[in-house]
N, CA, C and O atoms as a printed pandas DataFrame, in Angstrom:
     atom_number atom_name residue_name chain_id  residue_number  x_coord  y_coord  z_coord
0              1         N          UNK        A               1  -67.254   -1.698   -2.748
1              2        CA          UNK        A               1  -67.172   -1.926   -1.311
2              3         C          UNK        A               1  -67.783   -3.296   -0.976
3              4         O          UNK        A               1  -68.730   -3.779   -1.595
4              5         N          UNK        A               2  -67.166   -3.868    0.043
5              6        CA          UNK        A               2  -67.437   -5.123    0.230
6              7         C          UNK        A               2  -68.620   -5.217    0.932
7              8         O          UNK        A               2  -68.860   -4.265    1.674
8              9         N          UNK        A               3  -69.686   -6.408    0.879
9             10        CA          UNK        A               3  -70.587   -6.021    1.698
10            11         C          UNK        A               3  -70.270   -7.313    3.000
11            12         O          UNK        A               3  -69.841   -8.435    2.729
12            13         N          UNK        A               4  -70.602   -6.819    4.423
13            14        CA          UNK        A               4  -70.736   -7.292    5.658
14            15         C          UNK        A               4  -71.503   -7.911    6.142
15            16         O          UNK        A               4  -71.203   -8.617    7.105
16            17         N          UNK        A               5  -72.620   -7.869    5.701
17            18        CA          UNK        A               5  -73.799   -8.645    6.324
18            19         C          UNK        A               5  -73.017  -10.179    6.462
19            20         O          UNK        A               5  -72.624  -10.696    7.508
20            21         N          UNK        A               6  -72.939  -10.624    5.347
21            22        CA          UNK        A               6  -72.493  -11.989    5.527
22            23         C          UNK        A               6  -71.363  -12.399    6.814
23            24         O          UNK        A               6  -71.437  -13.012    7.879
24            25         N          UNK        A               7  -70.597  -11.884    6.259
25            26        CA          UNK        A               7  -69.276  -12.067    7.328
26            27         C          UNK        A               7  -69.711  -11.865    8.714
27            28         O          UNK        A               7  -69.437  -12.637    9.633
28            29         N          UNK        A               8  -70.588  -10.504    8.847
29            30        CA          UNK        A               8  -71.065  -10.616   10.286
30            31         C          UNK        A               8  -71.501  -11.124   11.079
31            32         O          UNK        A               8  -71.273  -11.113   12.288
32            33         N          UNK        A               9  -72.656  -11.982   10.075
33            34        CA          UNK        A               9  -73.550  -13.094   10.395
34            35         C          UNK        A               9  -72.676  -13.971   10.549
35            36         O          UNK        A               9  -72.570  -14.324   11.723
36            37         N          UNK        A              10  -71.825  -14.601    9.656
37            38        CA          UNK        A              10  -71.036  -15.970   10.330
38            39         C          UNK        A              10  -70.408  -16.224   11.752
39            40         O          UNK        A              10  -70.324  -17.091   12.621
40            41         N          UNK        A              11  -70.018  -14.942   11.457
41            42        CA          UNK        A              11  -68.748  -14.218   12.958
42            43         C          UNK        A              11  -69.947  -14.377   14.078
43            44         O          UNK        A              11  -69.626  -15.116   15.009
44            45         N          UNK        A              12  -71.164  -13.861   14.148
45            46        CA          UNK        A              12  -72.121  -14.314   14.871
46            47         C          UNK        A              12  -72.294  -15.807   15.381
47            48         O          UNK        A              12  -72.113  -16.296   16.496
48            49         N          UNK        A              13  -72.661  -16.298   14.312
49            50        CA          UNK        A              13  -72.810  -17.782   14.180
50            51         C          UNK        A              13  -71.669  -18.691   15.135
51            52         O          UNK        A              13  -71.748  -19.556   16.008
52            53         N          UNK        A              14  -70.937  -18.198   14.657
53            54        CA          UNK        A              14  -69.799  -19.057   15.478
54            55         C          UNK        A              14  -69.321  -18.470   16.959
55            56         O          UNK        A              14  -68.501  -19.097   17.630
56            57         N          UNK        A              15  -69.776  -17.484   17.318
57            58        CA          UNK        A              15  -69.432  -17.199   18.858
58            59         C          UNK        A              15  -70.313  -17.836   19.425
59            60         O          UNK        A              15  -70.028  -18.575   20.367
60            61         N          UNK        A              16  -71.699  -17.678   18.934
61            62        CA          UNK        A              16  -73.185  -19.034   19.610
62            63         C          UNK        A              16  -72.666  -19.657   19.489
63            64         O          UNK        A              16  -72.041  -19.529   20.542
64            65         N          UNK        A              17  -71.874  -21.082   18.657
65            66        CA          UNK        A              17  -71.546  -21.667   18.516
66            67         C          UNK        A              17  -70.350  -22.311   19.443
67            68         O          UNK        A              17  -70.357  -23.457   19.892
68            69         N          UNK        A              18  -69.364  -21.366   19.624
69            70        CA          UNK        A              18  -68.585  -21.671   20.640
70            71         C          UNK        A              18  -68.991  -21.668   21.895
71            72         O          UNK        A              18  -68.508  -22.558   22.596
72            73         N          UNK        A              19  -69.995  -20.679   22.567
73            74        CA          UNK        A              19  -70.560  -20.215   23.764
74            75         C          UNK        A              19  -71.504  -21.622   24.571
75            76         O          UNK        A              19  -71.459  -21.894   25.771
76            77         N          UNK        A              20  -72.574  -22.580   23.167
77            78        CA          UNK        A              20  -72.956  -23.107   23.571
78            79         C          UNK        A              20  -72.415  -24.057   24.482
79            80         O          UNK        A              20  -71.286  -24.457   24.199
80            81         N          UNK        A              21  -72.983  -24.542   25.571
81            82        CA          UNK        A              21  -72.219  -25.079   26.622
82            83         C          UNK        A              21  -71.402  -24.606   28.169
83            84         O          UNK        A              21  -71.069  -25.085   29.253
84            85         N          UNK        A              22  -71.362  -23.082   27.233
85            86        CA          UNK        A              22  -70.519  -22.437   28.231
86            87         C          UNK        A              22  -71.121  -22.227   29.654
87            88         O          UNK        A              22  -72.225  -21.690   29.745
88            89         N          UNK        A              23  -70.493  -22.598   30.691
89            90        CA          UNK        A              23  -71.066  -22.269   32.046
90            91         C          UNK        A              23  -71.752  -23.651   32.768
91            92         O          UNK        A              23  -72.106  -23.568   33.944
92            93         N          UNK        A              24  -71.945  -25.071   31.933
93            94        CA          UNK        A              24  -72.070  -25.740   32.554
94            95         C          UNK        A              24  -70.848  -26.418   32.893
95            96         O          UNK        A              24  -69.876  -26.429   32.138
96            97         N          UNK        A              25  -70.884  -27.089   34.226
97            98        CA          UNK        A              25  -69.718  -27.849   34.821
98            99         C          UNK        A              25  -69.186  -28.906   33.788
99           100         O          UNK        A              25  -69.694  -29.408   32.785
100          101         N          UNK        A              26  -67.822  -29.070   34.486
101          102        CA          UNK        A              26  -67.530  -30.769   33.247
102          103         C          UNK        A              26  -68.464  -31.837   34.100
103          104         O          UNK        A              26  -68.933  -31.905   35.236
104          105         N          UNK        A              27  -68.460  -32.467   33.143
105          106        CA          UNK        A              27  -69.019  -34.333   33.506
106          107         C          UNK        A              27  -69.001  -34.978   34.128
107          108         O          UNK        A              27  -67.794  -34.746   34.186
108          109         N          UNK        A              28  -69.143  -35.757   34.844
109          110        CA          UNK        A              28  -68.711  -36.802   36.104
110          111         C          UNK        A              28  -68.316  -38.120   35.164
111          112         O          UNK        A              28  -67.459  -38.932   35.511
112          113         N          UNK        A              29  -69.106  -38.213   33.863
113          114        CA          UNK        A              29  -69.348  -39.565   33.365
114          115         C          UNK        A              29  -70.655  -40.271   33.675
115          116         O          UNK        A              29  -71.543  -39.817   34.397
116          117         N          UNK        A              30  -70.665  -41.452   33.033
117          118        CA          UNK        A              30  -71.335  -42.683   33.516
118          119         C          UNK        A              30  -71.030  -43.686   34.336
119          120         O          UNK        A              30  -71.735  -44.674   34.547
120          121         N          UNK        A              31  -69.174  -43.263   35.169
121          122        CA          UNK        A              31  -69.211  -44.514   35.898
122          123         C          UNK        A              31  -69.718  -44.261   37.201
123          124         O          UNK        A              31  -69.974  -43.103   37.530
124          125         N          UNK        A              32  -69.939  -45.468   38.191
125          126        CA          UNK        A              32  -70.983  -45.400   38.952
126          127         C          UNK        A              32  -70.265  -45.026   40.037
127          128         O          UNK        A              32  -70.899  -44.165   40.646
128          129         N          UNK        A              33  -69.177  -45.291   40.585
129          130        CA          UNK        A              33  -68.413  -44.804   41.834
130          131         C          UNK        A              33  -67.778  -43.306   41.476
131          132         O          UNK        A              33  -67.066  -42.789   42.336
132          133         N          UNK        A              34  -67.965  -42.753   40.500
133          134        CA          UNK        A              34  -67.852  -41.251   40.418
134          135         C          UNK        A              34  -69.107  -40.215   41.063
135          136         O          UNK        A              34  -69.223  -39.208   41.761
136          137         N          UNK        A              35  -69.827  -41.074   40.415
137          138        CA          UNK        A              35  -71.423  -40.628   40.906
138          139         C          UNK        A              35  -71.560  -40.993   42.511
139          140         O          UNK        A              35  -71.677  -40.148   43.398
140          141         N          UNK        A              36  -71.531  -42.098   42.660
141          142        CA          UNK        A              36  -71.433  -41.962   44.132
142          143         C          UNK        A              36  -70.531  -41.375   45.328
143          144         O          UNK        A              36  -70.701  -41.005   46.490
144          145         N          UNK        A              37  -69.662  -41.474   44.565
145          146        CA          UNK        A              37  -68.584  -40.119   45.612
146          147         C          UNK        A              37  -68.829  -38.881   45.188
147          148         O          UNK        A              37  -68.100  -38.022   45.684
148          149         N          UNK        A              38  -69.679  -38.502   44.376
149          150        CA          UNK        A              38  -70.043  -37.032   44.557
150          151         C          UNK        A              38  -71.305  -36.751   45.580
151          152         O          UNK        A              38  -71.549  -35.769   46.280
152          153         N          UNK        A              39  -72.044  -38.049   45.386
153          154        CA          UNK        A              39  -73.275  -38.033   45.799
154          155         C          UNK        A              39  -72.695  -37.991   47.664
155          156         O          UNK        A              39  -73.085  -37.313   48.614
156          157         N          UNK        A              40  -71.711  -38.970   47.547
157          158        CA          UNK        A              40  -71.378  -38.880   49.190
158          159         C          UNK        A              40  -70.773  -37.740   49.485
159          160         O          UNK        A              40  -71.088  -37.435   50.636
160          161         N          UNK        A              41  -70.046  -36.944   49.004
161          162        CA          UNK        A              41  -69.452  -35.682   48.812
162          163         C          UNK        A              41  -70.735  -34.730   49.359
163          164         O          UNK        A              41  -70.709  -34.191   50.465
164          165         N          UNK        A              42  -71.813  -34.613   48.452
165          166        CA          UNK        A              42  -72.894  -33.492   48.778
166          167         C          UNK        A              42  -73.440  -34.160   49.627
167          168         O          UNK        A              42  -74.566  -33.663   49.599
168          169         N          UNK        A              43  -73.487  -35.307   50.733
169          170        CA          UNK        A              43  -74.018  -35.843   51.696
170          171         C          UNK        A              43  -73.094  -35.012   53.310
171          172         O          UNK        A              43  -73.579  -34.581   54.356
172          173         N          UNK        A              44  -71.834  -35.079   52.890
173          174        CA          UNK        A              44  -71.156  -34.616   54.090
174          175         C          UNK        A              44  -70.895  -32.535   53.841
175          176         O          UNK        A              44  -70.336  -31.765   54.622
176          177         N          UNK        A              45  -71.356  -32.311   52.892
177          178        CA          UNK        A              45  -71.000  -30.828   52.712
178          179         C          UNK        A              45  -72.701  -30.452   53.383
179          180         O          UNK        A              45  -72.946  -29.475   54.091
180          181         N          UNK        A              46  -73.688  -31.466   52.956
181          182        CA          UNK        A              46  -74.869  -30.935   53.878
182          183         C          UNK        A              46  -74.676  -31.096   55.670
183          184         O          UNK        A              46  -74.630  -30.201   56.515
184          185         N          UNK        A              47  -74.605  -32.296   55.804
185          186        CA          UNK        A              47  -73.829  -32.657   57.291
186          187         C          UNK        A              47  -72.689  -31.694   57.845
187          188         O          UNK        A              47  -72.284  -31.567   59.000
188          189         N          UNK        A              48  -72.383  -31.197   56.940
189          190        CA          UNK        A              48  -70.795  -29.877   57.416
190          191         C          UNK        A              48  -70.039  -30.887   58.365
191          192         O          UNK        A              48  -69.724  -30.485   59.485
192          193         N          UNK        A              49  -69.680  -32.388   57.921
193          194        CA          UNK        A              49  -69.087  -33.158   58.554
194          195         C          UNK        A              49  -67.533  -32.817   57.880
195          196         O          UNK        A              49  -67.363  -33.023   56.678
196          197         N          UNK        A              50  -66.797  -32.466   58.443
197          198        CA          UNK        A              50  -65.437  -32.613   58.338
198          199         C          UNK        A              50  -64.775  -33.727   57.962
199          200         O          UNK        A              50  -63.999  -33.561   57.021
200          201         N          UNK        A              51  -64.862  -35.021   58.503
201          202        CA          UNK        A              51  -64.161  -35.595   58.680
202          203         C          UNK        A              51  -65.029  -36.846   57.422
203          204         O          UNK        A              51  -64.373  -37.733   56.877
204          205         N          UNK        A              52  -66.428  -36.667   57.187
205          206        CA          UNK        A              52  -66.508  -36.800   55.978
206          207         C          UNK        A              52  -66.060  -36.558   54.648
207          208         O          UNK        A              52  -65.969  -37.282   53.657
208          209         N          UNK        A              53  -65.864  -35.645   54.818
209          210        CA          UNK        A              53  -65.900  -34.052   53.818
210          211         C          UNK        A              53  -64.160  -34.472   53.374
211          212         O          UNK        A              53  -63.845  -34.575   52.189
212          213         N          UNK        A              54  -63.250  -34.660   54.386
213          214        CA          UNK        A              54  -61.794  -35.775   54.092
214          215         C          UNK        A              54  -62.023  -37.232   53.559
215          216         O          UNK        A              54  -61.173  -37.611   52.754
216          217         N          UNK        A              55  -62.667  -37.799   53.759
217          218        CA          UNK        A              55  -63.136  -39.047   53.112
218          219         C          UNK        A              55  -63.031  -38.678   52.125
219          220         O          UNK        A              55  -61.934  -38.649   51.568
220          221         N          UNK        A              56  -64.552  -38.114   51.350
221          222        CA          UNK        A              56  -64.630  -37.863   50.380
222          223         C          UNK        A              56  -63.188  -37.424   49.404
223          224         O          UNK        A              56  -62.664  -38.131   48.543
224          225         N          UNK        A              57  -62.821  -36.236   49.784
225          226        CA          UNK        A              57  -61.846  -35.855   49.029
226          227         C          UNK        A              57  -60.427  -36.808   49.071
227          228         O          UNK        A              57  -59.535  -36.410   48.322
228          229         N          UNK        A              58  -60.239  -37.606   49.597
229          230        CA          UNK        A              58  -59.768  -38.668   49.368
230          231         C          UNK        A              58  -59.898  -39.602   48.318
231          232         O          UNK        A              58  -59.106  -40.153   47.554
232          233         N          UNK        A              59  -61.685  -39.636   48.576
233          234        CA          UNK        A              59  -62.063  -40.839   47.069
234          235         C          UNK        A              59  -61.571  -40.076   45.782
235          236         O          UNK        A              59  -60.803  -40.469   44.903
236          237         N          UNK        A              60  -62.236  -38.863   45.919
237          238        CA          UNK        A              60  -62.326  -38.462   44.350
238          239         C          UNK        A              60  -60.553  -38.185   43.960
239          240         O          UNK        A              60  -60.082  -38.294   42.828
240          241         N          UNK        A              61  -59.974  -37.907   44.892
241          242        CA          UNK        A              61  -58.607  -37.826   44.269
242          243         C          UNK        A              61  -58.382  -38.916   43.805
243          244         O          UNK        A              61  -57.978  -38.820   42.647
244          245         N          UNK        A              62  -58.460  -40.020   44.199
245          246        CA          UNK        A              62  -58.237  -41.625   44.077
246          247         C          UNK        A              62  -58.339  -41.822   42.744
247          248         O          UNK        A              62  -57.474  -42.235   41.973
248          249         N          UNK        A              63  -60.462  -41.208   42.323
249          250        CA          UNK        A              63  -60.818  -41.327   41.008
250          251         C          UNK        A              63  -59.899  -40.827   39.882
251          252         O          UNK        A              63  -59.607  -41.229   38.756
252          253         N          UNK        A              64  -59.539  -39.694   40.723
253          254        CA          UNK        A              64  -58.823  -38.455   39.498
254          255         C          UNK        A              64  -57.626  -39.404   38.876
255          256         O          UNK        A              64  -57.573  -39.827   37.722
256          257         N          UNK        A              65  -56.520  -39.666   40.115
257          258        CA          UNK        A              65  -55.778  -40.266   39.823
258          259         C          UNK        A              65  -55.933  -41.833   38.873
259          260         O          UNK        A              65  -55.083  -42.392   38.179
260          261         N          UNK        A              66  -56.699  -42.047   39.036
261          262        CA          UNK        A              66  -57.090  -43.774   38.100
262          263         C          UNK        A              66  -57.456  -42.936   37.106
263          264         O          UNK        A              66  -56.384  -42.517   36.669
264          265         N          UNK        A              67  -57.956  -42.656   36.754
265          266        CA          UNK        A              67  -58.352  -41.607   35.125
266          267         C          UNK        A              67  -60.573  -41.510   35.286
267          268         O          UNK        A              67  -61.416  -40.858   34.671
268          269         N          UNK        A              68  -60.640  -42.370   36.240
269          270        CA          UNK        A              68  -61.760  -42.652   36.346
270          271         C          UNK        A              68  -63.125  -41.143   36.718
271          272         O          UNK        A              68  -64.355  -41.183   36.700
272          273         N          UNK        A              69  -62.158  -39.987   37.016
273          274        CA          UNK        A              69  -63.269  -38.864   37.059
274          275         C          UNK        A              69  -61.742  -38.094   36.288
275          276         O          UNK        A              69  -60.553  -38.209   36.587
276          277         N          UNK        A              70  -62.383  -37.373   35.295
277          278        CA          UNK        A              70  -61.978  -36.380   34.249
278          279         C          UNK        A              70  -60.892  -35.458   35.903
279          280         O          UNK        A              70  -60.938  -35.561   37.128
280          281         N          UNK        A              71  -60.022  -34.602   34.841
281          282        CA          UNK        A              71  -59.144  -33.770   35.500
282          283         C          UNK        A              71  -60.208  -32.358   36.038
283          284         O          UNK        A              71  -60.426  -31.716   37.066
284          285         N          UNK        A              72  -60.556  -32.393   34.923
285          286        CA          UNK        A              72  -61.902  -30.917   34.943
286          287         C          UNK        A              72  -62.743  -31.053   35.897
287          288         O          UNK        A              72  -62.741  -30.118   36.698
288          289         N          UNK        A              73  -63.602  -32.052   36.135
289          290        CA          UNK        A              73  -64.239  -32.395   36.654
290          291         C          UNK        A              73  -63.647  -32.569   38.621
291          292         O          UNK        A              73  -64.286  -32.238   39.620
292          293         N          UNK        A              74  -62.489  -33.089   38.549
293          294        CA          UNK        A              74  -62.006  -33.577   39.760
294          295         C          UNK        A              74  -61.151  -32.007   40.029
295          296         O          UNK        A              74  -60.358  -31.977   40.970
296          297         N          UNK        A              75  -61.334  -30.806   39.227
297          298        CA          UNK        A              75  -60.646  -29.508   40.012
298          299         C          UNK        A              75  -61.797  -28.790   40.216
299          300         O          UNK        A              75  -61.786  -28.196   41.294
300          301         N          UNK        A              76  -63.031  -28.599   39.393
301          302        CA          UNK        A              76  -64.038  -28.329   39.692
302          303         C          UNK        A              76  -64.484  -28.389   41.727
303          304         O          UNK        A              76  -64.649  -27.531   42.594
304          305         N          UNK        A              77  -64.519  -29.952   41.682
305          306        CA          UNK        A              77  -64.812  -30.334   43.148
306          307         C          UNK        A              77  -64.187  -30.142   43.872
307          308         O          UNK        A              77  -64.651  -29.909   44.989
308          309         N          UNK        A              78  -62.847  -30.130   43.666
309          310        CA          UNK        A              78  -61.591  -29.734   44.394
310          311         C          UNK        A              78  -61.317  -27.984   45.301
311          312         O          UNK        A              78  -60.563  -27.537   46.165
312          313         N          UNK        A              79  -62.288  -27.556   44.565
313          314        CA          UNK        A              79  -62.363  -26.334   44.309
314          315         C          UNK        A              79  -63.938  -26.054   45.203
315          316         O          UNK        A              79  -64.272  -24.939   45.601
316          317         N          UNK        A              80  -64.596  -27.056   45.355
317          318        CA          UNK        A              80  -65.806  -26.776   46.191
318          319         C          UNK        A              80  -65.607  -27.220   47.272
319          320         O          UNK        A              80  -66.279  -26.779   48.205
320          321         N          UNK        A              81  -64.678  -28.180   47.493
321          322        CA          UNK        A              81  -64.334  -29.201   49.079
322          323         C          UNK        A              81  -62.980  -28.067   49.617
323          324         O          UNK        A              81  -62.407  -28.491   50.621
324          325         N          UNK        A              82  -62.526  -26.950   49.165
325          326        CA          UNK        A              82  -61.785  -25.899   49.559
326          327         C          UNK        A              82  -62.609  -25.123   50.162
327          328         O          UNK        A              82  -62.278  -24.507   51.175
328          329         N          UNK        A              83  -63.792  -25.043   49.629
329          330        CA          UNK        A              83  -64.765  -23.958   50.306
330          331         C          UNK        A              83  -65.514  -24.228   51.483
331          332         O          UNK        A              83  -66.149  -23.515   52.261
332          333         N          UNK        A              84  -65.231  -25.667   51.394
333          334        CA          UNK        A              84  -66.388  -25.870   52.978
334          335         C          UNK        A              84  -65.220  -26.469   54.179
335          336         O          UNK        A              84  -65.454  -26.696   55.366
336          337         N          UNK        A              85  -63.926  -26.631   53.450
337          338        CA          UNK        A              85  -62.878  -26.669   54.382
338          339         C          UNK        A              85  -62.471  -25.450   55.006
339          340         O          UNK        A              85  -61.970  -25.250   56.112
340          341         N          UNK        A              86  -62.808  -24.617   54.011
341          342        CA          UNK        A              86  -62.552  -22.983   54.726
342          343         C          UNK        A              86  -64.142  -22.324   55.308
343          344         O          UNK        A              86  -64.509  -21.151   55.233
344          345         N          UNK        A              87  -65.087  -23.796   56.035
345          346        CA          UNK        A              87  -65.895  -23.042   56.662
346          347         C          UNK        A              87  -67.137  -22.597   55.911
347          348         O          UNK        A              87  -68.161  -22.258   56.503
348          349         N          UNK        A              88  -67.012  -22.608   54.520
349          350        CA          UNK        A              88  -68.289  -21.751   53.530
350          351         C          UNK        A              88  -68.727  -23.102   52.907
351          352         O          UNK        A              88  -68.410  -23.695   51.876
352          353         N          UNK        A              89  -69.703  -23.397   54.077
353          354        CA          UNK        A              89  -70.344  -24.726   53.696
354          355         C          UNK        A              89  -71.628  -24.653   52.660
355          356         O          UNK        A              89  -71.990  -25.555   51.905
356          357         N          UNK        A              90  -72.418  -22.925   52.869
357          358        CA          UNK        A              90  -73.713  -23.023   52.649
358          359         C          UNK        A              90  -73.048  -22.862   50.806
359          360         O          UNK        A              90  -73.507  -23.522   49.874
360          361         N          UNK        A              91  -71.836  -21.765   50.669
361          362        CA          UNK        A              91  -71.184  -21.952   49.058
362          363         C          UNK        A              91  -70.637  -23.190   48.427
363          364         O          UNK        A              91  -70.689  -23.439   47.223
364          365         N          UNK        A              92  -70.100  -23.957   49.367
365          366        CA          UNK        A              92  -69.803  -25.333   48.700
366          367         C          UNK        A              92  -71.225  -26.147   48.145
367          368         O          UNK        A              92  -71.374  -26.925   47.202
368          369         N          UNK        A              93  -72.253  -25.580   49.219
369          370        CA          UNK        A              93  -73.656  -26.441   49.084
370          371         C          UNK        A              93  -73.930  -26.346   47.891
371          372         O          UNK        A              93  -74.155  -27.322   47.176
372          373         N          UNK        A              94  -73.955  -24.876   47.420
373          374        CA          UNK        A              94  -74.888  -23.940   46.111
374          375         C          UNK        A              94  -73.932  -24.779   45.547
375          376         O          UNK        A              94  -74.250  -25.947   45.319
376          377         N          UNK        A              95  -72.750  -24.357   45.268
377          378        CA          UNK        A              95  -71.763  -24.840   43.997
378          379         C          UNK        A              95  -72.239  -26.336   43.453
379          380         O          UNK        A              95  -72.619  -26.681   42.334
380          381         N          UNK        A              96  -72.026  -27.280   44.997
381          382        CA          UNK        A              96  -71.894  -28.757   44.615
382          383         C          UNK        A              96  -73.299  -28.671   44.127
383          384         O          UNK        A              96  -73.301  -29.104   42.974
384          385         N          UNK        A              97  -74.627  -28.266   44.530
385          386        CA          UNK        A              97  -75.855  -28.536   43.733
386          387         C          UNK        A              97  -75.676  -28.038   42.487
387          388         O          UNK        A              97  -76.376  -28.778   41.795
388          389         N          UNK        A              98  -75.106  -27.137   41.683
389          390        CA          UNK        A              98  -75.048  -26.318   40.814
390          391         C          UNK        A              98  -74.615  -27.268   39.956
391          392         O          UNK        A              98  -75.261  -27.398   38.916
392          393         N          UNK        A              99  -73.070  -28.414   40.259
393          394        CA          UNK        A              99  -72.419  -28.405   39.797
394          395         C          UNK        A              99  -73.107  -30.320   39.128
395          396         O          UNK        A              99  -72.615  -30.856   38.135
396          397         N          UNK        A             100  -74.308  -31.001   40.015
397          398        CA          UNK        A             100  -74.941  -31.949   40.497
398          399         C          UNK        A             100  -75.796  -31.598   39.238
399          400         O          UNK        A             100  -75.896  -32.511   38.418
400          401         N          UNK        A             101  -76.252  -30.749   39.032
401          402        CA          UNK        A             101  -77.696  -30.389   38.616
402          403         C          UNK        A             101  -77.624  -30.059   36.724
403          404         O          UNK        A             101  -78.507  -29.972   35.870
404          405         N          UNK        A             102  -75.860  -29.932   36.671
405          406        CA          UNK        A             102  -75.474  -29.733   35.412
406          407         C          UNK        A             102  -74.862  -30.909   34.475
407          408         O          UNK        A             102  -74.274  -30.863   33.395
408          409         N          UNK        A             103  -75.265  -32.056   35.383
409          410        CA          UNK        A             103  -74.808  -33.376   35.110
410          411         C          UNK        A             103  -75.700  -33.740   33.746
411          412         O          UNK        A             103  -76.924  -33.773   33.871
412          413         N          UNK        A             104  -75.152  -33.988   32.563
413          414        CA          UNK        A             104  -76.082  -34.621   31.567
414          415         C          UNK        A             104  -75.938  -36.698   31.899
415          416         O          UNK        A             104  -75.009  -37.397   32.306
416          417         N          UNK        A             105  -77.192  -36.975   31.518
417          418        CA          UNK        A             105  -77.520  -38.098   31.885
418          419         C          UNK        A             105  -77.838  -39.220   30.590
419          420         O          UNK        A             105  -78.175  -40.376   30.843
C-alpha cells in the first residue's frame, strides 16, 4: 500500500502556495498619475461629490485605456465608483480604503 503522507503534504504545500496573495486587490503600479487618480478618487467618494466622483472615473478609464492602470485593477475601482454612484458611499469608502491599503510599495 502506498503511503500518503507525502503526497498529502505536497497537495498541502501547494494550495498555501497558490492561496498566498489571495484576497489582496491588484496593483495600481508605480506610476504616479495612477496613484493620484485613486488618491483623487478616495478624495471625492469621502466628499460624496458626484460630480467629482465622474471626473475621476473618467481619469481612470483614460488610464485603463492607455495601458497605464492594469485591467484588474481599473475593474476593481470600477466596481467601487458603481457603489457610491448607487448612493453606498460609506461601502465604496471601506472598499476604496481596503483596496488603498493593499497597495504594495
Amino acid at each position: 500500500m502506498m503511503n500518503r503522507s507525502p503526497l498529502v503534504r505536497r497537495l498541502a504545500s501547494l494550495l498555501v502556495l497558490a492561496c498566498i496573495g489571495c484576497g489582496r486587490p491588484p496593483q495600481i503600479g508605480e506610476d504616479r498619475t495612477s496613484f493620484k487618480a485613486v488618491d483623487a478618487l478616495y478624495t471625492a467618494v469621502s466628499l460624496r461629490d458626484p460630480k467629482l466622483l465622474s471626473q475621476c472615473d473618467e481619469e481612470l478609464r483614460g488610464l485603463q485605456t492607455k495601458g497605464t492602470l492594469s485591467e484588474a485593477a481599473g475593474s476593481a475601482l470600477g466596481a467601487i465608483i458603481v457603489k457610491a454612484k448607487e448612493g453606498e458611499w460609506e461601502v465604496a469608502q471601506s472598499r476604496l480604503g481596503d483596496f488603498m491599503r493593499g497597495q504594495k510599495r
